[in-house]
C-alpha positions as CSV (number, residue, x, y, z in Angstrom):
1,X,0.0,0.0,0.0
2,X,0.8,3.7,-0.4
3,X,3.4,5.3,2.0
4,X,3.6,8.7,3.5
5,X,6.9,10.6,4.0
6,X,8.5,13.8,4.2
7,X,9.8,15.6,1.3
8,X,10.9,19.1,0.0
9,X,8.6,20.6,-2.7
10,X,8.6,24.2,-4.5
11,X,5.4,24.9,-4.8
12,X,5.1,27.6,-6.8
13,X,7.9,30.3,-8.9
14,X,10.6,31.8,-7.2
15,X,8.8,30.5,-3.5
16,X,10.8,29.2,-0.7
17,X,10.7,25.5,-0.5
18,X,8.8,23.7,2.3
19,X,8.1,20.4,3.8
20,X,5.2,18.3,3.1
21,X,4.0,14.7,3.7
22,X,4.5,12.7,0.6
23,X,2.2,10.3,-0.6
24,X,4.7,7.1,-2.6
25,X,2.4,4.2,-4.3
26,X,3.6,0.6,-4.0
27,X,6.0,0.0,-7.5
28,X,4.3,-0.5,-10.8
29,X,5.8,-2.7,-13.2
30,X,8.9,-1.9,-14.1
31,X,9.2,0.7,-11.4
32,X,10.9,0.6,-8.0
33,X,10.8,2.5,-4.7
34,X,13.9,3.8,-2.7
35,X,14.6,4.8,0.8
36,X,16.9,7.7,0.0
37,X,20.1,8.1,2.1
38,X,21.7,11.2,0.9
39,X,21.3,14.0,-2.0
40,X,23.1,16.4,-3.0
41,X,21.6,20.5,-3.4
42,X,22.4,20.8,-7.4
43,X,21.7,24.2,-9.2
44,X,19.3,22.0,-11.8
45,X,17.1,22.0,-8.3
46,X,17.6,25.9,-8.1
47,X,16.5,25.9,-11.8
48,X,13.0,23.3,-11.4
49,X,12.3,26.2,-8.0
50,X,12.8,29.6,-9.7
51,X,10.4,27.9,-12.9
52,X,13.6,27.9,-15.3
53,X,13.2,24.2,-16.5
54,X,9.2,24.2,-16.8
55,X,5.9,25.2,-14.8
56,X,4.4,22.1,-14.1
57,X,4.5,23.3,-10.1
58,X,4.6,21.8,-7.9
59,X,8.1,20.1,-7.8
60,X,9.5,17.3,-5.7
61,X,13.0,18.6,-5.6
62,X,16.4,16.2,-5.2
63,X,17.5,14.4,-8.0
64,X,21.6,13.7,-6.8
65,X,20.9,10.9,-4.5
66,X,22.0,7.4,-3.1
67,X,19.8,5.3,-1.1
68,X,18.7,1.4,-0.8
69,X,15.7,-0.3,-2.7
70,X,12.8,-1.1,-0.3
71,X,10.7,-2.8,-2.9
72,X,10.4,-3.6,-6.8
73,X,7.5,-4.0,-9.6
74,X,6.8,-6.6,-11.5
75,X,9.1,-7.5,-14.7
76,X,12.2,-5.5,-12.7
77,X,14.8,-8.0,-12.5
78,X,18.2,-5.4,-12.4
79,X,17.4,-4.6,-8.8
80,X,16.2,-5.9,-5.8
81,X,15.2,-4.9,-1.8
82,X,18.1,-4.1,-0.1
83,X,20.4,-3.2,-3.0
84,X,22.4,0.6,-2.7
85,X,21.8,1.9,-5.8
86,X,22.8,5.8,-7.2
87,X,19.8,7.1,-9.0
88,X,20.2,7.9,-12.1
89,X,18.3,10.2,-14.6
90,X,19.4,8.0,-17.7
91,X,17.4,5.0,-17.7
92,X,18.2,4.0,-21.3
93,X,15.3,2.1,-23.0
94,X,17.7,-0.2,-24.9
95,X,15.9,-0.1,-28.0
96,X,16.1,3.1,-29.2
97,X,17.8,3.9,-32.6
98,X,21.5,5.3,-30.7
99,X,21.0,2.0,-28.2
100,X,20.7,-0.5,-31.0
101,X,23.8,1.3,-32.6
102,X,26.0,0.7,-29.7
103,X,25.3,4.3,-28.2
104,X,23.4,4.0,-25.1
105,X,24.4,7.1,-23.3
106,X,23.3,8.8,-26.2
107,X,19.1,7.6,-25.7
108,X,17.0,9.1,-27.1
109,X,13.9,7.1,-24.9
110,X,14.8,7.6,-21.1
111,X,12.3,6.9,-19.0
112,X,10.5,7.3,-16.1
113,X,7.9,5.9,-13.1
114,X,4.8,5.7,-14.3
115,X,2.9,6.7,-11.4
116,X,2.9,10.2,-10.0
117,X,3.8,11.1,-6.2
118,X,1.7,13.4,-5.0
119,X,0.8,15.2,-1.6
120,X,-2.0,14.1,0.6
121,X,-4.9,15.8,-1.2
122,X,-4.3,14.3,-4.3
123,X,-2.5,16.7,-5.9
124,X,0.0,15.2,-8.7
125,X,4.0,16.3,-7.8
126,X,6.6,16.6,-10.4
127,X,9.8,14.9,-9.3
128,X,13.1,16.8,-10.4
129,X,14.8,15.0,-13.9
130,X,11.8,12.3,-12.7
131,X,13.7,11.3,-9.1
132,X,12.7,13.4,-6.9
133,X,14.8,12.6,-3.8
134,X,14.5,15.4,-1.1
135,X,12.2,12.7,0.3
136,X,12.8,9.8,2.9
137,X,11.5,7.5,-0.3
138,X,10.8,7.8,-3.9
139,X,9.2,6.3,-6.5
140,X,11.4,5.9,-9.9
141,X,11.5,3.8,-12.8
142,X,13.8,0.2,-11.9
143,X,16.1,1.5,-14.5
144,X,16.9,5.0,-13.1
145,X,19.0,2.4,-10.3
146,X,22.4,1.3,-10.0
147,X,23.6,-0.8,-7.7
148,X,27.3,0.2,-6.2
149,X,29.6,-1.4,-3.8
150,X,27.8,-0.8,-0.3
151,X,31.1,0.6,1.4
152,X,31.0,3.8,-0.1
153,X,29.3,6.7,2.3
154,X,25.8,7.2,0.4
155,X,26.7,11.3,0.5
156,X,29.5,10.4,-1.2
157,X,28.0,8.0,-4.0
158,X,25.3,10.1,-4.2
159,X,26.6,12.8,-6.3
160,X,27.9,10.7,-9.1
161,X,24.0,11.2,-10.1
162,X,24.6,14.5,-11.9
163,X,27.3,17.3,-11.0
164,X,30.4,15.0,-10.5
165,X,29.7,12.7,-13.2
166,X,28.9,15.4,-15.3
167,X,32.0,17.1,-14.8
168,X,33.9,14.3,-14.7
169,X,31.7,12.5,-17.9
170,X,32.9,16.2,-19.6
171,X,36.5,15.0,-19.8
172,X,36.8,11.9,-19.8
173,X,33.7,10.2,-22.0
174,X,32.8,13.7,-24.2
175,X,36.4,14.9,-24.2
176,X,38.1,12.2,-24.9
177,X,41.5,13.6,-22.3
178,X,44.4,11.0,-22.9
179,X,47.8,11.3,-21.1
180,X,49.8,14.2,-21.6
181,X,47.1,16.2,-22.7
182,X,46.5,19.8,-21.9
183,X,43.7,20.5,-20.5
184,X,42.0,24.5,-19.8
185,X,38.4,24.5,-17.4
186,X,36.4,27.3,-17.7
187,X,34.2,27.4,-14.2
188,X,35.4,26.1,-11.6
189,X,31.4,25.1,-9.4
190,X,30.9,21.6,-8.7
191,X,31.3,20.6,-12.1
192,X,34.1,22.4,-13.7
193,X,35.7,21.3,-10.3
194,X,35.1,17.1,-11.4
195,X,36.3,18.3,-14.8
196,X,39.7,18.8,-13.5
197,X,39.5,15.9,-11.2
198,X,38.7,13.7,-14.5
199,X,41.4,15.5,-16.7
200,X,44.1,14.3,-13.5
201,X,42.2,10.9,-13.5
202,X,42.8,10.8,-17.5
203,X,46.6,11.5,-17.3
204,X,46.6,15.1,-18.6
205,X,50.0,17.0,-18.1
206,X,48.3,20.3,-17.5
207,X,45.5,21.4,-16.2
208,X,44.6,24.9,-16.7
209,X,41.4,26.4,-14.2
210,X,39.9,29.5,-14.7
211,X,37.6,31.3,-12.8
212,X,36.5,34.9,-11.3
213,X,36.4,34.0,-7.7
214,X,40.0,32.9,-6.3
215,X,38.5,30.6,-3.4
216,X,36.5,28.3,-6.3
217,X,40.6,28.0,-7.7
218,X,41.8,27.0,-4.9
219,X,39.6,24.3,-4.4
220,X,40.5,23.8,-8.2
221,X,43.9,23.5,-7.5
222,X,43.1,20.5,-4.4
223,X,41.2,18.8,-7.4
224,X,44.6,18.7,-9.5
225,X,44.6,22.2,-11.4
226,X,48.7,22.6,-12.2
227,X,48.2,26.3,-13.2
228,X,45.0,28.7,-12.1
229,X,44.1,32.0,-14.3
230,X,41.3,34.5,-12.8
231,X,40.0,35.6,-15.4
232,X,38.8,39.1,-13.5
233,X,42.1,40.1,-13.6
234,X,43.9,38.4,-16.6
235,X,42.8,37.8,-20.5
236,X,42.2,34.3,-20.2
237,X,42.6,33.0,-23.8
238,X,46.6,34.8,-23.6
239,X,46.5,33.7,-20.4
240,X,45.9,29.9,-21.8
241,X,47.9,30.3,-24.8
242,X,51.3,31.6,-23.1
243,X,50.6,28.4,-20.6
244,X,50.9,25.9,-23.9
245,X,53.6,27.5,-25.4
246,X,51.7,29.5,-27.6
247,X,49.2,27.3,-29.1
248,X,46.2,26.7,-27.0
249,X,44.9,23.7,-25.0
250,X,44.1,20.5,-26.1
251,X,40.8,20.2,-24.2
252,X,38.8,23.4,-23.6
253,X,35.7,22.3,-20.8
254,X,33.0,25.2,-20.9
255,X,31.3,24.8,-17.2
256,X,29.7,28.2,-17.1
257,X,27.4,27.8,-20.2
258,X,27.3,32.0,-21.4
259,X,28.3,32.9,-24.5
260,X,31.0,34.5,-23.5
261,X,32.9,32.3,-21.5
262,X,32.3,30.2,-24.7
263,X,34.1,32.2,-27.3
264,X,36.8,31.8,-24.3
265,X,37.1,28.5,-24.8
266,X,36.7,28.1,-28.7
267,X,39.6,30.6,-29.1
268,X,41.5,28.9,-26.6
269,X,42.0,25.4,-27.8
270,X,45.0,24.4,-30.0
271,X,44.7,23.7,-33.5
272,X,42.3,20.6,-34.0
273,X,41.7,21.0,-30.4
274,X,38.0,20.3,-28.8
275,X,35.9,22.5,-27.1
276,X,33.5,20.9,-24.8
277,X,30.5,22.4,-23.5
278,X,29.2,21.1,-20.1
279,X,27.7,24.5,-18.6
280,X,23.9,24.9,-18.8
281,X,22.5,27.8,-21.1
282,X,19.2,29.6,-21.1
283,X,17.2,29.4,-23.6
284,X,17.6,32.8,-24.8
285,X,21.3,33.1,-25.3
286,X,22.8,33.4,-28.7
287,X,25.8,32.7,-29.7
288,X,28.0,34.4,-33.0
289,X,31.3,33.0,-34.2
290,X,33.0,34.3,-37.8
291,X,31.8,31.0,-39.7
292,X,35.6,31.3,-41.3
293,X,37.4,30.8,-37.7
294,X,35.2,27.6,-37.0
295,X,35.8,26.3,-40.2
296,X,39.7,27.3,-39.8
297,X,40.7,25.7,-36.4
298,X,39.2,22.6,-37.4
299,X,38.7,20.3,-34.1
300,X,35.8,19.5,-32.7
301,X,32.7,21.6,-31.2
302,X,30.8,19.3,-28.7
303,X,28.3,19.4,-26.2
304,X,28.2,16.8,-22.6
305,X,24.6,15.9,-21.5
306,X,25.1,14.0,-18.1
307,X,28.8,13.6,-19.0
308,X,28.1,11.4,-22.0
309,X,27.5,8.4,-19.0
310,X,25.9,5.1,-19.1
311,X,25.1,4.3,-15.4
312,X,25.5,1.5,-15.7
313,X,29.3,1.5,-16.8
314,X,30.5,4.4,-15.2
315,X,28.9,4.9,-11.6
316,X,30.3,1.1,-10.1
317,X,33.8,2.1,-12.4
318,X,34.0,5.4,-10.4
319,X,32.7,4.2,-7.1
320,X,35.4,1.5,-6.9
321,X,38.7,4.4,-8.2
322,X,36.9,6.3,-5.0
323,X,37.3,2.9,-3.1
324,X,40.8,2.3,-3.9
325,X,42.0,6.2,-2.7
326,X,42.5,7.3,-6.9
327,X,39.4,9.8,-6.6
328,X,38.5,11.8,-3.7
329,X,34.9,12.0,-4.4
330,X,34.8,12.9,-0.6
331,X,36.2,16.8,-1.2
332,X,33.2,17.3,-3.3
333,X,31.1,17.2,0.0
334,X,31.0,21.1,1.8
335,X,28.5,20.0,4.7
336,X,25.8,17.3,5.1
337,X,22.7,18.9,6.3
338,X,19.0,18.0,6.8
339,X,15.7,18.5,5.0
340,X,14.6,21.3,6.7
341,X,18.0,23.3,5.7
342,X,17.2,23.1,1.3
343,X,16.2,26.5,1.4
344,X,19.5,27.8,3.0
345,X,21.9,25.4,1.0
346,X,20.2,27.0,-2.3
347,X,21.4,30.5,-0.9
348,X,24.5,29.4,0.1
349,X,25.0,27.7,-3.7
350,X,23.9,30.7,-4.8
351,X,27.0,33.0,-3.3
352,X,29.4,30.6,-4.0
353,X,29.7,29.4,-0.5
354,X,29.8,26.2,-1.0
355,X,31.2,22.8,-3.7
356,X,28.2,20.9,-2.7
357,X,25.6,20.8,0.3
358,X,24.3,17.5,1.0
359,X,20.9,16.2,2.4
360,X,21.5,13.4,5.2
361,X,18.6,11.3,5.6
């Protein structure tokens, strides 16, 4: 039967969040419930709460979480009770026309629960990127799971399930970093941050981060920046170029997601070099590039959604490097705080206070 919880909901544009009982059905086929251990306070949450991703108020917030399956649907055979899983946004449908060509992380068919959450009254919730997870349990599709080793601290594992993996994803899967490789990362949050921590992971020689705000570079720098531009104070194309001996870098990661901190990056790569764009844009940004310059660098011009991941590969891969003391995925985690603290974590995200805040439940 149904179960009632506590969970964190916006419940309207640009309104604090608040605390409400949580109504989660029993699993569906193909659909499982989790009690949620930890999430992480991501700036897609800030996004769903100030009405920048949709409308469809209200919003079950949390959507970077780790927790242990309570119960499974019919037909789910992937997971079962008492698993620790990461949640995942990316269930890939298998069947789509990039799955069936080898390119899973590429789906074009995620899915979803089936069934709504909603609050006591009836009223229908939207769960953030279909998780939901600022909730003692949640109801998600079987496929949105992935079970990890049970030793690592669920705060910890939790945020493989969107900034770190992004980040990380951004160098690694989309950019393609190989040893020796220079590497420049423009925003240094959360994610630009598990940029650089993928580019040291990947064997990169040189790792170039550049930011406005010198605390978020030295942070950078614990994450395995070799050189730090703020670009406040310093050109940071020049700045990049005189660091590569005049050429540009091999890898340019956008983290920031403005236009401008985009030209940044496209003018400096090296020759043939890839610029990859992992920062967010809104949807009325614009972008203009002389047509000759694209076509005369040459290179490559990509874009990261989720860090180009498949779950299923890369969380238990990543996990186990944290396991063995070759990523600190623990430096990611500013403070572990409870559910009645959301609304303070987003301010404190908001001035830069912190890498990440996470929800203990």
């Amino acid at each position: 039967m149904a179960q009632e919880v506590r969970g964190v909901i916006a419940p309207g544009k640009d309104e604090p969040v608040r605390i409400e009982t949580i109504v989660v059905p029993d699993p569906g086929p193909g659909e499982a419930v989790v009690r949620v251990q930890a999430c992480g306070v991501c700036h897609t949450d800030l996004h769903y709460k100030q009405g920048g991703i949709n409308d469809d108020f209200p919003f079950l917030l949390g959507h970077e979480a780790a927790g242990v399956v309570e119960s499974v649907g019919d037909d789910v055979t992937d997971v079962a009770p008492g698993d620790f899983v990461i949640l995942n946004w990316r269930a890939v449908c298998g069947k789509c026309r990039a799955c069936l060509r080898g390119r899973p992380w590429y789906c074009f068919d995620t899915h979803n629960a089936k069934q709504r959450m909603t609050l006591t009254d009836g009223t229908e919730l939207s769960p953030a990127l279909g998780i939901g997870a600022f909730a003692e349990k949640t109801l998600v599709a079987a496929g949105q799971c992935t079970k990890v080793d049970p030793a690592v601290a669920p705060e910890v594992a939790g945020l493989l399930g969107c900034g770190v993996m992004a980040g990380i994803g951004a160098a690694i899967n989309t950019g393609s970093v190989g040893r020796g490789d220079s590497v420049a990362v423009i925003g240094c949050g959360g994610v630009g941050d598990a940029a650089v921590a993928g580019a040291r992971l990947a064997g990169a020689a040189k790792i170039i981060a550049v930011d406005i705000d010198d605390r978020k570079l030295d942070t950078a720098r614990s994450m395995g920046a070799t050189h730090t531009v703020n670009s406040r104070e310093t050109d940071p194309v020049e700045a990049i170029r005189e660091l590569t001996g005049g050429f540009g870098a091999d890898v340019v990661i956008e983290a920031v997601g403005r236009p401008e901190t985009y030209r940044q990056a496209f003018y400096a790569r090296d020759l043939a070099g890839t610029v990859v764009l992992v920062g967010v844009p809104t949807p009325e940004m614009k972008l203009e590039l002389p047509l000759l310059d694209v076509f005369g660098r040459g290179g490559a011009l990509k874009s990261s959604w989720y860090g180009d991941c498949l779950p299923s590969r890369d969380f238990p891969m990543l996990i186990d490097l944290h396991l063995q003391g070759r990523l600190d995925l623990g430096a990611f985690v500013t403070e572990t705080i409870q559910l009645d603290e959301v609304e303070k974590a987003f301010e404190r995200m908001h001035r830069g206070d912190v890498l990440r805040s996470v929800v203990v439940l």
